[in-house]
Structure formats: structure tokens, C-alpha cells
C-alpha positions as CSV (number, residue, x, y, z in Angstrom):
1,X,-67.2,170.2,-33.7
2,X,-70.9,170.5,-34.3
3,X,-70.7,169.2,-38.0
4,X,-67.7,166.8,-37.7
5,X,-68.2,163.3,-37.6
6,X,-67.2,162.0,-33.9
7,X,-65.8,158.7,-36.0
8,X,-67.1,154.9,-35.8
9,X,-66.3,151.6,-36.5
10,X,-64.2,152.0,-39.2
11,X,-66.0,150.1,-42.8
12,X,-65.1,146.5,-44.2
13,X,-66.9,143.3,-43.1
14,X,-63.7,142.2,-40.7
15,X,-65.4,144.5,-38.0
16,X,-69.2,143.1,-38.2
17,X,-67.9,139.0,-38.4
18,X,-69.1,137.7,-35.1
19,X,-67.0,134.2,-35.0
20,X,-63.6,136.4,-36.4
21,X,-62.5,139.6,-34.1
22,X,-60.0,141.7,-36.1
23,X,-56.7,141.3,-34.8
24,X,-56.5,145.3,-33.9
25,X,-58.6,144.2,-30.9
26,X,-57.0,144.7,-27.7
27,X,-59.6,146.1,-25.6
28,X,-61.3,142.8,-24.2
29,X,-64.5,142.8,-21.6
30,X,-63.9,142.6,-18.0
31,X,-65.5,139.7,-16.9
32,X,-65.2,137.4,-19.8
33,X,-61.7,138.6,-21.2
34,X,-63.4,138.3,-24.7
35,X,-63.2,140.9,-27.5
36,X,-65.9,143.7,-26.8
37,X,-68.8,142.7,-29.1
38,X,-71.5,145.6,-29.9
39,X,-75.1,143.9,-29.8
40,X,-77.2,147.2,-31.0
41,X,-74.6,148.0,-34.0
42,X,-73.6,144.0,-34.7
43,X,-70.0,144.6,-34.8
44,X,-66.9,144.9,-32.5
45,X,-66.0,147.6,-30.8
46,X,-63.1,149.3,-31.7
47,X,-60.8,150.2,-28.3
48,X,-61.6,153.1,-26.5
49,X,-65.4,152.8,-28.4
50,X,-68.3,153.5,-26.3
51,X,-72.2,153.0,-28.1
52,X,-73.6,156.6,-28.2
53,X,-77.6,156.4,-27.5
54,X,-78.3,159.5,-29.1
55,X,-76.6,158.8,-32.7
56,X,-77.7,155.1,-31.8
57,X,-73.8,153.5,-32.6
58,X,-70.5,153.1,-31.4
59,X,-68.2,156.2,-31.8
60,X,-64.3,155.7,-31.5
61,X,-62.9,157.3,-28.3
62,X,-66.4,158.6,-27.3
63,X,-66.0,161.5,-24.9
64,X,-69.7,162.8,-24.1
65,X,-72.7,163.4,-25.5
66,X,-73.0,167.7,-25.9
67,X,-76.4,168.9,-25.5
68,X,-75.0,172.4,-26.4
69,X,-73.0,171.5,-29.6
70,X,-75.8,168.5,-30.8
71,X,-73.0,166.3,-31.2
72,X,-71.1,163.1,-29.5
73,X,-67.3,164.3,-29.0
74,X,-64.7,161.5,-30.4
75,X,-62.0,161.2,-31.9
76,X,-62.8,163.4,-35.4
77,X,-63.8,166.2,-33.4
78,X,-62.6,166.2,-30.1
79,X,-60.0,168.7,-30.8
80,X,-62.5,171.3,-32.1
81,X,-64.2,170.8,-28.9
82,X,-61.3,171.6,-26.8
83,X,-60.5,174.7,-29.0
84,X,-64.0,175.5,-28.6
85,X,-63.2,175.8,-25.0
86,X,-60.5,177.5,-24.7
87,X,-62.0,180.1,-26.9
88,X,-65.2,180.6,-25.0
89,X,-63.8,180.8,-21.8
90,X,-61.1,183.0,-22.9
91,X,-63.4,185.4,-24.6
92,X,-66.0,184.9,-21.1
93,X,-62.9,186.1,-18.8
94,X,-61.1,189.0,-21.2
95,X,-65.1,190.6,-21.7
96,X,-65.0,190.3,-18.0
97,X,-62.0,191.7,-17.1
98,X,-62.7,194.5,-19.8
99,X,-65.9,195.7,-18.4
100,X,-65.1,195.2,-15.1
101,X,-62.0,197.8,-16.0
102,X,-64.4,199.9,-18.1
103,X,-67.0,200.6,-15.3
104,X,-64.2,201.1,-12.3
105,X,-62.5,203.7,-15.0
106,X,-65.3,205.6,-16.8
107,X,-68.3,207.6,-15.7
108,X,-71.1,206.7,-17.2
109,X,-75.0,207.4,-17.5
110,X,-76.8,205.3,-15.2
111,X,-78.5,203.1,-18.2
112,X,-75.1,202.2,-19.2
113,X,-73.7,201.1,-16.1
114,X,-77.0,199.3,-14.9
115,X,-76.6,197.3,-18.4
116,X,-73.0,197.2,-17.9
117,X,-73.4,195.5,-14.2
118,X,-75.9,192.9,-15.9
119,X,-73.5,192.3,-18.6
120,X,-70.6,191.4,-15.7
121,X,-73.0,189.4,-13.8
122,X,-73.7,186.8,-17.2
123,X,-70.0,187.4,-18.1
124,X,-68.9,186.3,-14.6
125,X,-71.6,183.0,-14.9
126,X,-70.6,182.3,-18.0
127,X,-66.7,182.2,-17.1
128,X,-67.4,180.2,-13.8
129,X,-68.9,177.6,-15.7
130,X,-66.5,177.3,-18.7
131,X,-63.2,177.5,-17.0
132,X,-63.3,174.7,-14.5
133,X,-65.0,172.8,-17.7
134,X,-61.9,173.8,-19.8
135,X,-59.7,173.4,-16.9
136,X,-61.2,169.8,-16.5
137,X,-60.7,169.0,-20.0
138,X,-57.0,170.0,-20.2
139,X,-56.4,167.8,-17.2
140,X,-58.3,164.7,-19.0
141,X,-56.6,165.8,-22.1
142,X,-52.9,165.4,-20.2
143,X,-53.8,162.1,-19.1
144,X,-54.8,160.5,-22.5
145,X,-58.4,160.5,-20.9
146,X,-61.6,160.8,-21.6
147,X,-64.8,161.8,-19.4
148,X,-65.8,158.2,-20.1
149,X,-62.8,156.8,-18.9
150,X,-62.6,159.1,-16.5
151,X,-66.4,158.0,-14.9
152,X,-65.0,153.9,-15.5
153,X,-62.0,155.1,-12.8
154,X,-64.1,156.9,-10.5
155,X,-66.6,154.0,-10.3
156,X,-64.1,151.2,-9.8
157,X,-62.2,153.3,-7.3
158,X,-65.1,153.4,-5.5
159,X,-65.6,149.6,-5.7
């Protein structure tokens, strides 16, 4: 996910004609029910598209900006994001598990199991971070969401 594209506007001069919207418009604005118009990129917004600041235009099915990867998450790469995920905090948890198991089990020199406790302690960060992330994620990935989307619905409910 850190070298795919997140996806854009998708090319041909149909999408950057202010007075014509392309009929695969739906999406409209809230207030003025007209087709979501893009004033930094000069084109319409695809549905689901959400201007990135960092890459400075609109990405289709934006997600979030990761620090972490360097990247916008979309639609191109979204699923190596998730996969990403799932492999992190998979790999957090088993190390966890495995040195937890391997310094209840085995007698060791002191170094060893002073490094070993340190090595737990990061593990046991890392994996408290990751899998309520990943957790999160899978939810929002159930539910045809993204984090986005998900902020929009907090903020209305709210009112």
C-alpha cells in the first residue's frame, strides 16, 4: 500500500466540464443537492471521493491519510492496507504469545530474560495498538465504510 496509487478522478474531460456533470454522479452536496464540484482539482468528484491535502487531489473512496505508510488509503490500495493489518498484529500477538511461553518455560541467563521482558513489553504495545486498529477496520470494512464516512456519521449523529 505504500507504492500503490490510492486512485483519483478517473481521466477524460467529462469529469473537469463545470456546466456538464457525468451522468455516473450520484453523490450530490447536502445543502444544495447539486453534483459535488471539486474547486482545488477543477473537476467533479467522483462518489465516495474526498480531496486529500497531502497528495493535494481527490482520491476515490479516500479512507485516511497514513503517516506510517506515506500514503492516502483508497480504493487501489485499501486492501493492502487491511492485509497489512492483519499481518502486523498477527505477527505482534504470536511473538507475544511465544516469548511470553518461552520465558515462563525456559531458564535463562539473566541478560536474556531482562531483554526478553523488554521485548514482551514493546510486543505487548505494539499488539494493543494494532488490534483494536485492525479490529476497527474489519468492522468499517463489514459495513461498506470508511473512517471518513465513518467521522460524517459520528458528526451528524451528534447534530
Amino acid at each position: 500500500s505504500v507504492r500503490t496509487d490510492p486512485g483519483g478522478i478517473p481521466p477524460g474531460k467529462a469529469w473537469r466540464t463545470r456546466e456538464a456533470p457525468p451522468p455516473q454522479c450520484k453523490e450530490r452536496k447536502h445543502f444544495s443537492n447539486e453534483p459535488r464540484w471539486c474547486r482545488k482539482s477543477e473537476a467533479y468528484k467522483p462518489d465516495r471521493a474526498h480531496f486529500c491535502r497531502v497528495l493535494r487531489r481527490p482520491v476515490l473512496r479516500m479512507d485516511h491519510h497514513c503517516p506510517w505508510l506515506g500514503n492516502t488509503i483508497g480504493f487501489n490500495n485499501h486492501k493492502f492496507f487491511y492485509l497489512f493489518l492483519l499481518y502486523t498484529s498477527s505477527a505482534c500477538t504470536l511473538l507475544g504469545i511465544s516469548v511470553l511461553d518461552l520465558l515462563v518455560k525456559a531458564t535463562l541467563p539473566a541478560l536474556s530474560t531482562f531483554l526478553l521482558i523488554g521485548a514482551e513489553g514493546l510486543t505487548f504495545l505494539l499488539s494493543v495498538i494494532l488490534v483494536p486498529f485492525f479490529i476497527f477496520h474489519t468492522w468499517l470494512l463489514v459495513r461498506n465504510m470508511t473512517t471518513i464516512e465513518f467521522c460524517e456519521m459520528m458528526r451528524s449523529r451528534d447534530g
